[in-house]
C-alpha positions as a Markdown table, in Angstrom:
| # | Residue | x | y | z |
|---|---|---|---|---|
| 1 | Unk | 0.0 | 0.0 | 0.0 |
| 2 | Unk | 1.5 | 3.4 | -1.1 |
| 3 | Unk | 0.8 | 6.5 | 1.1 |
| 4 | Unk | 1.9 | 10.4 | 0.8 |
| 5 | Unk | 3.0 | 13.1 | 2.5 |
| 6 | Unk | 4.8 | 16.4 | 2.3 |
| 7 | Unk | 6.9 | 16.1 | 5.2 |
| 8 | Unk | 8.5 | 12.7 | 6.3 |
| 9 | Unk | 9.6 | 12.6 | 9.8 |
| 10 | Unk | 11.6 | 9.7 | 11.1 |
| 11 | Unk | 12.2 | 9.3 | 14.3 |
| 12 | Unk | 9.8 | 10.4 | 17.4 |
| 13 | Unk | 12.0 | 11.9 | 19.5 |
| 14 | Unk | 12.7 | 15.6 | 20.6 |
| 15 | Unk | 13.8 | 16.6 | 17.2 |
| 16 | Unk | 10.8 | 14.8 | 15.3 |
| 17 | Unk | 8.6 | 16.5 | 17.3 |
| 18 | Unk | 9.8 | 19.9 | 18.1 |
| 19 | Unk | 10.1 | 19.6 | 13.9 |
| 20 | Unk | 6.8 | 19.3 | 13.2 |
| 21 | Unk | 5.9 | 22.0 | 15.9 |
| 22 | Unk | 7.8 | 24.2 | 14.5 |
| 23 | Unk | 6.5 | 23.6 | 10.9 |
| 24 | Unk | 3.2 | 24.5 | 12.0 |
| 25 | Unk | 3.9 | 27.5 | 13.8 |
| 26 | Unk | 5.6 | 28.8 | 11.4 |
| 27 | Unk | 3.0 | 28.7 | 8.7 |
| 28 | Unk | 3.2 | 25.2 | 6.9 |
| 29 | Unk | 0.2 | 23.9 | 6.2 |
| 30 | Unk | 1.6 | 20.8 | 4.0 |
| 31 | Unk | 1.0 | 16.8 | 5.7 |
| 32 | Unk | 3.4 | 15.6 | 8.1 |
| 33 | Unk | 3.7 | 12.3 | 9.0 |
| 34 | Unk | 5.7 | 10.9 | 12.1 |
| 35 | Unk | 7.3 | 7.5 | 12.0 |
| 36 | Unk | 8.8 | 6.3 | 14.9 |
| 37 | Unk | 9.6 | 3.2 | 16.6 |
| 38 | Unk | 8.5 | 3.7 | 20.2 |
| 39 | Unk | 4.9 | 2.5 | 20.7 |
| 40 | Unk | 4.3 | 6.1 | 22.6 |
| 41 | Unk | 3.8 | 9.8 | 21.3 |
| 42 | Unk | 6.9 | 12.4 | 21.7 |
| 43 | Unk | 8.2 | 12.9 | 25.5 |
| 44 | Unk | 10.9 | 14.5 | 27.3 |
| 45 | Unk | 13.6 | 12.8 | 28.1 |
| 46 | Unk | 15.9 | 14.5 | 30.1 |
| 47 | Unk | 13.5 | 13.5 | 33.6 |
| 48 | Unk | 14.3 | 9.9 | 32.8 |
| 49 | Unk | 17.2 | 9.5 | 34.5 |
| 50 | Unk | 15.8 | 11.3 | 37.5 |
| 51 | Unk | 12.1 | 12.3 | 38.4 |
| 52 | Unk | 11.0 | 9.3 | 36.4 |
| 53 | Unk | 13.2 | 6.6 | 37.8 |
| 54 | Unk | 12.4 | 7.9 | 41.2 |
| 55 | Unk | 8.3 | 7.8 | 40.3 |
| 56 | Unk | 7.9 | 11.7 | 40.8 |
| 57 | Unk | 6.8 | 11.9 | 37.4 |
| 58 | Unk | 4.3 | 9.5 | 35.2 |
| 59 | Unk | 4.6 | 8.9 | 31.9 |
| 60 | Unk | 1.6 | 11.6 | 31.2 |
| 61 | Unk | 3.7 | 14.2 | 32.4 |
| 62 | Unk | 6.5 | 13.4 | 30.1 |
| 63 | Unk | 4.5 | 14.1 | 27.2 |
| 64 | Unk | 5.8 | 17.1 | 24.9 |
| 65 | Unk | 2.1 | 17.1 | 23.9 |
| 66 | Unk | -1.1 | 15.1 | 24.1 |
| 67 | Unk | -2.7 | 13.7 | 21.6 |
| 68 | Unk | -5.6 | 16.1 | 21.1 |
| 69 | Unk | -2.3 | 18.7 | 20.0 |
| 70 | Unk | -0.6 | 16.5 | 17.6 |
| 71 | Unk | -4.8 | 15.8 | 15.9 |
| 72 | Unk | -5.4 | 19.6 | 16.3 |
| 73 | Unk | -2.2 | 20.2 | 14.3 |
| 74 | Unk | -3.1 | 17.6 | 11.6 |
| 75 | Unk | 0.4 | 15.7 | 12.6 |
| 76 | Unk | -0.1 | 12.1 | 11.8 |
| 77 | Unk | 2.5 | 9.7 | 14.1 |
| 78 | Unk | 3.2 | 6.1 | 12.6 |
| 79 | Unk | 4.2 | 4.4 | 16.3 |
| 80 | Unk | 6.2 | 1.5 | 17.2 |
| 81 | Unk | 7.2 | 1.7 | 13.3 |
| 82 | Unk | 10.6 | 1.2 | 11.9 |
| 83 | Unk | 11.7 | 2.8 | 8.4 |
| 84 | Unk | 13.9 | 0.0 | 7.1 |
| 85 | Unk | 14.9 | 1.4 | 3.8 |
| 86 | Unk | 14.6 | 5.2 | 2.0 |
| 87 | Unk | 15.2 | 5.9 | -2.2 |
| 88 | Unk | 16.3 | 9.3 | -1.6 |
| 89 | Unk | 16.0 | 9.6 | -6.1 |
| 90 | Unk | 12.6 | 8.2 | -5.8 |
| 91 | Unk | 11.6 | 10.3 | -3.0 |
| 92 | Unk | 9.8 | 6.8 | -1.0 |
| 93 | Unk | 10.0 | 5.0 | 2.1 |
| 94 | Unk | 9.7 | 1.5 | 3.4 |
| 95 | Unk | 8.1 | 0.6 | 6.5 |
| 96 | Unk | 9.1 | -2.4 | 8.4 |
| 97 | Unk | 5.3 | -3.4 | 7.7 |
| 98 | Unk | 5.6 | -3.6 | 4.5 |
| 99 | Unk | 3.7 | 0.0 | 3.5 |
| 100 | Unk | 5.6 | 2.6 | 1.3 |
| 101 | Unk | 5.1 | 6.3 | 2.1 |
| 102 | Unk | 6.0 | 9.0 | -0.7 |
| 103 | Unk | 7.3 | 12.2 | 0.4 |
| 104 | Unk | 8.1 | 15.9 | -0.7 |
| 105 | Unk | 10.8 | 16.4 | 2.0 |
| 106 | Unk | 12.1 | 13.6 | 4.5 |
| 107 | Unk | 14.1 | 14.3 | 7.7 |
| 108 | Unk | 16.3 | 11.7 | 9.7 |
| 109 | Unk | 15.7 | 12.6 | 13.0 |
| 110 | Unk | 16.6 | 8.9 | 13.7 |
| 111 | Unk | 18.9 | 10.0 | 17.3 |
| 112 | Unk | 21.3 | 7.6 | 19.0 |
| 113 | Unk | 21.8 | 4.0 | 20.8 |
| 114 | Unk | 23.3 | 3.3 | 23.5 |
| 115 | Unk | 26.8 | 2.0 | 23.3 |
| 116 | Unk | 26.8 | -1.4 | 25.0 |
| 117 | Unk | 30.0 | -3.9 | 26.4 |
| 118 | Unk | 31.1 | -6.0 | 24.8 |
| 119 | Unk | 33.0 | -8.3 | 27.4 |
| 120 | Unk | 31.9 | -12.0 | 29.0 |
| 121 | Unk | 28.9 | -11.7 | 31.0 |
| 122 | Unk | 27.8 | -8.6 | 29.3 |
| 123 | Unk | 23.4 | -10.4 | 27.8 |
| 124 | Unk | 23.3 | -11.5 | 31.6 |
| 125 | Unk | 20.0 | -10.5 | 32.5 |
| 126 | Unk | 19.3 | -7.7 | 35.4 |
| 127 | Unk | 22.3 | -5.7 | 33.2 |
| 128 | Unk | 20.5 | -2.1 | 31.6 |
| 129 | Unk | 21.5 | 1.0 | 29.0 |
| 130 | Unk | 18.9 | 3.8 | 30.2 |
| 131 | Unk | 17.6 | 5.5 | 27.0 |
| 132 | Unk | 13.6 | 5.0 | 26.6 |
| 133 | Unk | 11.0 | 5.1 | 28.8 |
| 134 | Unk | 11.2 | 1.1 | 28.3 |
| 135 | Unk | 14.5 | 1.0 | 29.6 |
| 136 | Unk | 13.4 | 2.8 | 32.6 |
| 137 | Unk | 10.4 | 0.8 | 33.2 |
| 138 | Unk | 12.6 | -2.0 | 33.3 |
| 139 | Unk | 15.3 | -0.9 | 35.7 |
| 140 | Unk | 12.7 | 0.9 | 38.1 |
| 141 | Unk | 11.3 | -2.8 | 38.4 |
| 142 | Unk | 14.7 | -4.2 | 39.2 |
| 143 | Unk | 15.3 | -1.9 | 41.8 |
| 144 | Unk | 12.2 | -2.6 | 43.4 |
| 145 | Unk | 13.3 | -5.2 | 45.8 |
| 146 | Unk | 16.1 | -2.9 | 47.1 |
| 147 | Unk | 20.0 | -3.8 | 46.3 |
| 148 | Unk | 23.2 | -2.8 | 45.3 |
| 149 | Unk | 23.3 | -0.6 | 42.0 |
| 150 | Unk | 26.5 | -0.9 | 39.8 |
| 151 | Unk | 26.3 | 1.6 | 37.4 |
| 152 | Unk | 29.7 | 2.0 | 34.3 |
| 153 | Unk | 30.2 | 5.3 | 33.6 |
| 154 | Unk | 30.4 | 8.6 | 35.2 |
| 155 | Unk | 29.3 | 10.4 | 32.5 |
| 156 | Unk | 25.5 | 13.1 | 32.6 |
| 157 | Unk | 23.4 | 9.9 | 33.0 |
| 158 | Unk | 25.7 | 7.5 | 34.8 |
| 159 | Unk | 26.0 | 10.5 | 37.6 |
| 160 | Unk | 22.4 | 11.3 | 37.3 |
| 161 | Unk | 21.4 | 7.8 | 37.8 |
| 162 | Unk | 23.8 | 7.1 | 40.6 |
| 163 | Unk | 22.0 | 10.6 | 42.1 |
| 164 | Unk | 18.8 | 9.0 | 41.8 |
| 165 | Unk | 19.2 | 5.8 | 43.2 |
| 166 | Unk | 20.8 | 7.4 | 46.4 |
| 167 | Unk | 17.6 | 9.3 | 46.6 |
| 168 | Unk | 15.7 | 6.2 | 46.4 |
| 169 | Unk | 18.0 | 4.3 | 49.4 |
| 170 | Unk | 19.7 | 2.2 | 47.1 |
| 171 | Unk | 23.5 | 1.3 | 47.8 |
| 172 | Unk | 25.3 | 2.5 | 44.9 |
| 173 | Unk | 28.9 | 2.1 | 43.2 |
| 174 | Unk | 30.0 | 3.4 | 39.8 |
| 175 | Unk | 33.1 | 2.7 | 38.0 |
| 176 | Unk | 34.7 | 4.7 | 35.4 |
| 177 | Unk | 37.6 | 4.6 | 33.2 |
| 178 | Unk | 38.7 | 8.0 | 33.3 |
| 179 | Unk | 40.4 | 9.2 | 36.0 |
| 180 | Unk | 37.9 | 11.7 | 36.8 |
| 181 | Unk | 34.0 | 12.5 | 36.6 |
| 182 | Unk | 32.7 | 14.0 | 33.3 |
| 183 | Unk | 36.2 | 13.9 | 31.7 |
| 184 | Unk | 34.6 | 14.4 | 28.3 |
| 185 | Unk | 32.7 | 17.2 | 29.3 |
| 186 | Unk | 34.1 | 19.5 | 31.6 |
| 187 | Unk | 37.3 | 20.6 | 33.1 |
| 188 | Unk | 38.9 | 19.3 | 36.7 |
| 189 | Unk | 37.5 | 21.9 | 38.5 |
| 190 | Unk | 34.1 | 20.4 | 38.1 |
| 191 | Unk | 34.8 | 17.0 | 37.8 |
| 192 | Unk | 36.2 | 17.7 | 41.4 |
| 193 | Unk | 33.5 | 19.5 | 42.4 |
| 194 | Unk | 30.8 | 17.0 | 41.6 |
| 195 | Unk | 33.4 | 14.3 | 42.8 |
| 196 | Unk | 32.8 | 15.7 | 46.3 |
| 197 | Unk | 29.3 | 15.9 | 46.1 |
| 198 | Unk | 28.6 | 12.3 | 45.1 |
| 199 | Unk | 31.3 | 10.8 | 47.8 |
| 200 | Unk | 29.8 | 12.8 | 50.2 |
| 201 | Unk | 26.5 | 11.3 | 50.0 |
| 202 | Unk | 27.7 | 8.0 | 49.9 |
| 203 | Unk | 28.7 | 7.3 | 45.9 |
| 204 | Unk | 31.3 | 4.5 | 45.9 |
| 205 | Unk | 33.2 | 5.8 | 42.9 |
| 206 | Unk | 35.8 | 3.5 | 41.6 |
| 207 | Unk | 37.8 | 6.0 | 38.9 |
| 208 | Unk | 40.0 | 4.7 | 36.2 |
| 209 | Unk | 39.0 | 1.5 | 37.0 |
| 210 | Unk | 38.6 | -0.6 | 33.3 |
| 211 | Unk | 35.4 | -3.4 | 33.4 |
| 212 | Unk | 36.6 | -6.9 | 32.4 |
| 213 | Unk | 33.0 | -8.2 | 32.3 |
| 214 | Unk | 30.3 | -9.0 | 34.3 |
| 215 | Unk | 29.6 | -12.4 | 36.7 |
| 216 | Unk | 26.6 | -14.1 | 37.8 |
| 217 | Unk | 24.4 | -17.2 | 37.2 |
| 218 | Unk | 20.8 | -16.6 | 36.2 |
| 219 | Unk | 20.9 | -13.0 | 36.3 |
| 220 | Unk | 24.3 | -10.3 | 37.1 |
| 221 | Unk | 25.9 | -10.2 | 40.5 |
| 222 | Unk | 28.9 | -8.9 | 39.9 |
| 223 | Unk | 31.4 | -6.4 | 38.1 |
| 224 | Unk | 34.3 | -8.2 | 37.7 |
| 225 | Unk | 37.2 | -5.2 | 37.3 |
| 226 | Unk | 40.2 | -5.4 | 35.2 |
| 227 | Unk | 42.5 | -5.1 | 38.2 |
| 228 | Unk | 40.8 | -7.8 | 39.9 |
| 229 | Unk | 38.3 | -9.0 | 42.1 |
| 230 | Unk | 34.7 | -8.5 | 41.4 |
| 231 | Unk | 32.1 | -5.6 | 43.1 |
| 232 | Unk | 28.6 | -7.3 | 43.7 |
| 233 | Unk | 26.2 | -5.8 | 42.3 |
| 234 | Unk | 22.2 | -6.5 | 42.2 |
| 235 | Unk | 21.3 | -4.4 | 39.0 |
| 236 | Unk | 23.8 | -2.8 | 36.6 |
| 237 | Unk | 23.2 | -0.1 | 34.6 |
| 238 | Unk | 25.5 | 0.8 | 31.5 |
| 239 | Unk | 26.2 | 4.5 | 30.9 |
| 240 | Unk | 28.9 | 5.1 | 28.4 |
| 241 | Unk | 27.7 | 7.0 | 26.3 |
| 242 | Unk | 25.5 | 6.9 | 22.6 |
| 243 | Unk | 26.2 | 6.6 | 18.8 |
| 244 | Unk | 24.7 | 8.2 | 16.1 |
| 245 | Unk | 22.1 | 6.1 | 14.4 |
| 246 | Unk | 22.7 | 6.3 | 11.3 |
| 247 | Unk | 21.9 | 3.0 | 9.4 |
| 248 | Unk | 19.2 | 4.3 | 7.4 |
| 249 | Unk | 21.3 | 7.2 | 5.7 |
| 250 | Unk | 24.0 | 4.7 | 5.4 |
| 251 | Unk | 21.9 | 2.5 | 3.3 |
| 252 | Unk | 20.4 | 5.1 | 1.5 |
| 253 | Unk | 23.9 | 6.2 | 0.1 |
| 254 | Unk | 24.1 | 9.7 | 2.0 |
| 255 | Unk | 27.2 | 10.8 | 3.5 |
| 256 | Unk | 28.2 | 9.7 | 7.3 |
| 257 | Unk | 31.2 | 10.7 | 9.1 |
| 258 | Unk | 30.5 | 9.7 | 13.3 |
| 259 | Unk | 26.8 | 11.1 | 12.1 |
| 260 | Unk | 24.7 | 11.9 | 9.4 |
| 261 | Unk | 26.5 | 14.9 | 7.6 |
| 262 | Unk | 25.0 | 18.0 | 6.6 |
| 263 | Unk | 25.5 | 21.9 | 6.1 |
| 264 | Unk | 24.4 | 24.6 | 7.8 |
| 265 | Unk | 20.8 | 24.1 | 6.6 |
| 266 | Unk | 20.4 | 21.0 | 8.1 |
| 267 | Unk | 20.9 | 19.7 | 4.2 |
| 268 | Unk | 22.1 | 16.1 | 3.6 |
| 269 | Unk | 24.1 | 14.9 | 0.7 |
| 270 | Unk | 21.1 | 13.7 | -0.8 |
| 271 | Unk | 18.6 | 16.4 | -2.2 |
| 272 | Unk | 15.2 | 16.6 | 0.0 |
| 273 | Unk | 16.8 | 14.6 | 2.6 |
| 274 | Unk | 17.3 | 16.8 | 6.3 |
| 275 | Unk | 18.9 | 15.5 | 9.4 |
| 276 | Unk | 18.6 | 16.5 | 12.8 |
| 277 | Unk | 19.0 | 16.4 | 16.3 |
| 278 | Unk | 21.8 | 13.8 | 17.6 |
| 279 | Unk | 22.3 | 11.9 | 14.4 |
| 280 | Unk | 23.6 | 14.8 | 13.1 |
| 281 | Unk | 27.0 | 15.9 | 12.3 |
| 282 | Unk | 27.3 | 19.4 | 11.3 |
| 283 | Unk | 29.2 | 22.9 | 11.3 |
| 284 | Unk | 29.3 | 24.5 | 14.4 |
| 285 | Unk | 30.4 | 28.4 | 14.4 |
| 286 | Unk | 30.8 | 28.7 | 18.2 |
| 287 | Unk | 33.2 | 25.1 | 17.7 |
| 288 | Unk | 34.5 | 25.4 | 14.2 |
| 289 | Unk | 34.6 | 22.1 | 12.8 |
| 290 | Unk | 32.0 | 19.6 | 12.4 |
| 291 | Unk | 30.1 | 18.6 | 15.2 |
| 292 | Unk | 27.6 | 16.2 | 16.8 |
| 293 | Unk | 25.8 | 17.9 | 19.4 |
| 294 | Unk | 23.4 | 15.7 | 22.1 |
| 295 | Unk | 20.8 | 18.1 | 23.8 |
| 296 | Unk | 17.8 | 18.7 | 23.7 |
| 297 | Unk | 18.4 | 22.4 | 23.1 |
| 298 | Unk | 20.4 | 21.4 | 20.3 |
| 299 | Unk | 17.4 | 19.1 | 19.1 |
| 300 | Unk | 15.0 | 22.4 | 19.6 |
| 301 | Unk | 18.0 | 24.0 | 17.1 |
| 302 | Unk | 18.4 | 22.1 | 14.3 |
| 303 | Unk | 14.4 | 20.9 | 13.8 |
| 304 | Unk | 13.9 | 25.2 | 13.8 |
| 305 | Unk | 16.7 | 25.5 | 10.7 |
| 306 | Unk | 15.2 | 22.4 | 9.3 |
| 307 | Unk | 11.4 | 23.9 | 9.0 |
| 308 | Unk | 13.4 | 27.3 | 7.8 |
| 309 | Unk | 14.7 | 25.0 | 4.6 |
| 310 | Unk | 11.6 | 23.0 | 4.6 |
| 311 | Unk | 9.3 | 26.3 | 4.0 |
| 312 | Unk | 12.1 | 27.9 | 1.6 |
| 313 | Unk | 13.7 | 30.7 | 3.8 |
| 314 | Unk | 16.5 | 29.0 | 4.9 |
| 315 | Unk | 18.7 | 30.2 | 7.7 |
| 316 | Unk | 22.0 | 29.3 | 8.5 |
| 317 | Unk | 22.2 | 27.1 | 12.2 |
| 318 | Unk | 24.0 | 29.1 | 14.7 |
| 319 | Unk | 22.8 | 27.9 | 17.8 |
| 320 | Unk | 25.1 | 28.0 | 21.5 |
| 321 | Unk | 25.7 | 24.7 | 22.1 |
| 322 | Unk | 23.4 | 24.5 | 25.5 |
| 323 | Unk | 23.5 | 21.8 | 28.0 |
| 324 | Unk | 22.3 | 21.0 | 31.5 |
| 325 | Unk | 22.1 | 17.9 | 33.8 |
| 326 | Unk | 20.6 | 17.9 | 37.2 |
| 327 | Unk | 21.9 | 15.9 | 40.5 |
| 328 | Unk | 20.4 | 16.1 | 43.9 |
| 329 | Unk | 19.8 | 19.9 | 44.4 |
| 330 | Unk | 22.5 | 20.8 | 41.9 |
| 331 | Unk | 21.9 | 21.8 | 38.4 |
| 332 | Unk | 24.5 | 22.1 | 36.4 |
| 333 | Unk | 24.2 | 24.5 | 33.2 |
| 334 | Unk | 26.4 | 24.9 | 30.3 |
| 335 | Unk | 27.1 | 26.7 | 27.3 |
| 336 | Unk | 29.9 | 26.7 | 24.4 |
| 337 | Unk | 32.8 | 24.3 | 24.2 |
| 338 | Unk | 35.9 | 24.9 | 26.2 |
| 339 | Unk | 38.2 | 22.7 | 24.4 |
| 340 | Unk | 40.3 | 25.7 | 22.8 |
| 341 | Unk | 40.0 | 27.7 | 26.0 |
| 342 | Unk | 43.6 | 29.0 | 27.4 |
| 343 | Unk | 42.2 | 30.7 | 31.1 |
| 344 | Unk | 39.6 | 29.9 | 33.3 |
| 345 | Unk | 38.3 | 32.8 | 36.1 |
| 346 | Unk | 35.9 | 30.9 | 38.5 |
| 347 | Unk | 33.2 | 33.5 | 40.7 |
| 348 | Unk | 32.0 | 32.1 | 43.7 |
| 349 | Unk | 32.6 | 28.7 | 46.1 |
| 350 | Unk | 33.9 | 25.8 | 43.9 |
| 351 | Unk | 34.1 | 23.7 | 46.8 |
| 352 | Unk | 30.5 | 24.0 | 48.2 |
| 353 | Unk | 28.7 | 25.9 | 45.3 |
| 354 | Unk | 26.9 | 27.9 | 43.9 |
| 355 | Unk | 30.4 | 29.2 | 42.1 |
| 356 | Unk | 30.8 | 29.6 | 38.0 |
| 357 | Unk | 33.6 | 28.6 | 35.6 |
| 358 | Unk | 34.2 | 30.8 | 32.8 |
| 359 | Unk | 36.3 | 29.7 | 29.7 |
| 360 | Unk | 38.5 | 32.3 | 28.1 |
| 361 | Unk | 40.3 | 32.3 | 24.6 |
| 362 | Unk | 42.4 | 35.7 | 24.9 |
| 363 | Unk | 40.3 | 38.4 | 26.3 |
| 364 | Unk | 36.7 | 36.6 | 25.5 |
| 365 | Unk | 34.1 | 34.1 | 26.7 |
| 366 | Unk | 33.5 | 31.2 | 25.1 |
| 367 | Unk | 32.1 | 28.6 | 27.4 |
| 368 | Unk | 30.9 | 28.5 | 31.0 |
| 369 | Unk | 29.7 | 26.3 | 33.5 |
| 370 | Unk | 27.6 | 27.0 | 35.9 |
| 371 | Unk | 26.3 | 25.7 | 39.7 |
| 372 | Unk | 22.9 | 26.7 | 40.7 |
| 373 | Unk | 23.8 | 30.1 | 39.4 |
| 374 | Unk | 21.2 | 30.9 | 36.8 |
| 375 | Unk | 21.9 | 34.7 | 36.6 |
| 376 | Unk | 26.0 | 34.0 | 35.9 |
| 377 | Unk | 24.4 | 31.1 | 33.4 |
| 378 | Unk | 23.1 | 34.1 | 31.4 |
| 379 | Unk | 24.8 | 36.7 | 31.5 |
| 380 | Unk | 27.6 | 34.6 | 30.2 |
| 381 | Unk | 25.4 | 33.2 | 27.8 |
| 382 | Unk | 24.9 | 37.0 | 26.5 |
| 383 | Unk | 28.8 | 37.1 | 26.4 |
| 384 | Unk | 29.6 | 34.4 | 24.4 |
| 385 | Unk | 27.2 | 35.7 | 21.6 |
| 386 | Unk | 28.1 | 38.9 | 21.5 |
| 387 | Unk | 32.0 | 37.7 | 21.6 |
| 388 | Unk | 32.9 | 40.7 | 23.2 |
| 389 | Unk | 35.9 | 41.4 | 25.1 |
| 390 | Unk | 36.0 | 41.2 | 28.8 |
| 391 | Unk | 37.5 | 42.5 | 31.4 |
| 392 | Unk | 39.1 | 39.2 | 33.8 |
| 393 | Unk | 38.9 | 41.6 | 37.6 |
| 394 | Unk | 35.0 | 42.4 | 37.2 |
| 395 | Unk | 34.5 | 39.3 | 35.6 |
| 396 | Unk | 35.8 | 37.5 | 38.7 |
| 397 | Unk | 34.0 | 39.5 | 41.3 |
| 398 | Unk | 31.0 | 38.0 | 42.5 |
| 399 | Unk | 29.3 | 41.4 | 43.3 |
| 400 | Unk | 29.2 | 41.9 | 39.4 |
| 401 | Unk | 26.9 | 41.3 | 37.3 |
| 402 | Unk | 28.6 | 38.4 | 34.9 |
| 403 | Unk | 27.2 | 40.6 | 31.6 |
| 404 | Unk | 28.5 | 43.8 | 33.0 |
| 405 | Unk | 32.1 | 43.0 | 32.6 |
| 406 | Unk | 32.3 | 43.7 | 28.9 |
C-alpha cells in the first residue's frame, strides 16, 4: 500500500517533534507524518534518568504534547514503526510493515543508541542502558526489591542515575575509566566538584577502573574489574555513552562521518533529505569544525533551521551549544565548548557551590559552567554571543553582574 506526505519525519524523538511543531507554527500547512519506533507519542527525556526513575513523574507528564495537539495540528505519528529502507531519487519509504510512504521532504531525525560492552557476562540479564521510557520501566522494576546498584560510567546519565538511586536508598557504586567525573565534558575543577558531592553522600566511585566483564548465574551479581576481584552488584546499569544512528542514511547512500552529515541548513548529501537532532554531524560556528551535538536544546535548534529549509527561507544554524544535567539539588548548566579555551576565572565557592567557571580564549568568553547560578548562566550566555571582550577583575568579582564585565 502506497501513502503520501509532504513532510516525512523519522524518528519520534525531541527533534521529530519539536520539527513538526515548528513547521506548523511557522506557517506550513503541508501533511506531516511521524514515524517512529517507540509505541508512545513524543516525551521528554531529560527526567528519565531522574524524576522518572524515582516515580515523581508519570509517563503523562512526560508528554511534549497530548494527543488532542498533535490531531489539532493535523500531525499524523506512525508508532512503534521502523523505516527500514529510503530511495532518496525516488523520494519513497519502506516501513518495516511492508507500507511505502511518498514524500516531498524527509528528515532523519533517527537519534542515537546506546553503546553497550562487549565483554563476557555482558546479555546477563538484570544488566541495563537507560535511554527509553522502556529502559526505565525495566530498571525501576529491578530496583524494586532494594539492592546494590552498579552503574559504568560517570558520564550526565551514569551520575544522574547514581544521584537517583541514592535518593531512592539504594546502595550505589560506579566505575569509570577516566580518571575523573565528566572527563569528556568539563574541566577538573568540576569534575572535582561533583566528585565531592557524590562521595559525600555515599557514591562509591571507583575512577580509572577498566570493566573486564560481568559475573553471575541466572541473572548479574557482579562487576568483575580489570584489576581484579569483582564488586557485587544486584542491578547494573551501562552509561557510556551513545552513537549516532545512522543505518538508514548509510543505506540510502548519504554521506556519514560519526553522524549523518549536513550543512548549515540542516541539508544532507542527498537532495530533499534533512537530518537533525543527535544523528547529526554538522558545522558549528561557536566550535569550528564539524560537530555532533546531544541536547535537547540542540534538538530544539536544528528541527527550527530544518522547517526554515523546509518552507524555503533557509537560515544558517548558529545555535550556542546548551546543556544542563541535574543531580540532587545541583543543576549544572552549560554553554559553548571549552576545548580551545587558554584561562579559566571561577566566581563564587567551587568547593560547596553555587560558584561559576568561565572559559577564556584571549580576552573573550566562550564557554561557561555554571552551579545553581542561573543569573551568571546568562549573562555569560549573552557574552559568548556577543563575543565581546571582557575585562578578567570584574569578571571574577561576584558582586558583578557576569554581563557587566564587557
Amino acid at each position: 500500500m502506497n501513502e503520501q506526505t509532504d513532510v516525512l519525519i523519522v524518528g519520534g524523538g525531541h527533534a521529530g517533534a519539536h520539527l513538526a511543531i515548528a513547521l506548523r507554527q511557522k506557517g506550513f500547512a503541508g501533511s506531516i507524518a511521524v514515524a517512529g519506533e517507540e509505541d508512545c507519542l513524543p516525551y521528554d527525556r531529560p527526567p528519565l534518568s531522574k524524576a522518572y526513575l524515582v516515580g515523581a513523574m508519570q509517563i503523562d507528564r512526560l508528554l511534549l504534547r497530548d494527543s488532542g495537539y498533535w490531531d489539532e495540528q493535523r500531525v499524523r505519528f506512525e508508532l512503534g514503526c521502523r523505516v527500514r529502507s529510503l530511495d532518496p531519487a525516488g523520494r519513497r519509504a519502506e516501513l518495516d510493515d511492508g507500507r511505502t510512504i511518498r514524500f516531498g521532504w524527509c528528515v532523519l531525525a533517527t537519534g542515537g543508541r546506546a553503546r553497550t560492552l562487549r565483554c563476557p557476562g555482558s546479555g546477563l540479564p538484570g544488566i541495563h542502558h537507560l535511554r527509553t521510557v522502556a529502559d526505565v520501566d525495566a530498571i525501576r522494576a529491578g530496583l524494586r526489591g532494594g539492592g546494590r546498584v552498579g552503574l559504568v560510567g560517570a558520564g550526565y546519565v551514569g551520575l544522574e542515575v547514581a544521584a537517583a538511586a541514592r535518593e531512592m536508598g539504594h546502595e550505589v557504586v560506579v566505575v569509570e575509566a577516566q580518571p575523573r567525573v565528566l572527563q569528556r565534558v568539563t574541566s577538573p575543577l568540576l569534575s572535582d566538584f561533583f566528585e565531592r558531592q557524590h562521595r559525600r553522600r555515599g557514591v562509591d566511585l571507583r575512577l580509572d577502573e577498566r570493566i573486564a566483564g560481568f559475573s553471575g548465574a541466572d541473572r548479574v551479581s557482579a562487576i568483575r574489574l580489570a584489576s581484579g576481584g569483582e564488586i557485587p552488584v544486584d542491578i547494573a546499569i551501562v552509561g557510556i555513552g551513545i552513537d549516532a544512528e545512522t543505518a538508514l542514511a548509510e543505506q540510502a547512500g548519504i554521506a556519514c562521518d560519526g553522524g549523518v552529515l549536513v550543512d548549515g541548513y540542516c541539508r544532507t548529501s542527498a537532495e530533499g533529505i534533512l537530518a537533525i537532532g543527535d544523528c547529526a554531524r554538522h558545522p558549528n560556528p561557536h566550535a569550528g569544525g564539524l560537530w555532533r551535538l546531544e541536547s535537547v536544546q540542540h534538538a530544539m535548534d536544528s528541527a527550527a533551521t530544518a522547517a526554515d529549509t523546509i518552507l524555503g527561507a533557509p537560515a544558517e544554524y548558529r545555535a550556542l551549544p546548551t546543556f544542563w544535567s541535574d543531580q540532587y539539588d545541583i543543576r549544572l548548566q552549560s554553554a559553548g565548548l571549552n576545548r580551545d579555551a587558554d584561562d579559566m576565572v571561577v566566581r563564587g565557592d567551587p568547593e560547596n557551590g553555587p560558584f561559576t567557571a568561565l572559559y577564556l580564549r584571549g580576552d573573550r568568553v566562550i564557554a561557561v559552567d555554571a552551579i545553581n547560578s542561573p543569573r551568571d548562566f546568562m549573562g555569560a550566555r549573552t557574552l559568548i554571543l556577543k563575543g565581546v571582550a571582557v575585562d578578567r577583575t570584574k569578571l571574577a568579582d561576584p558582586a558583578i553582574p557576569v554581563k557587566m564585565a564587557a
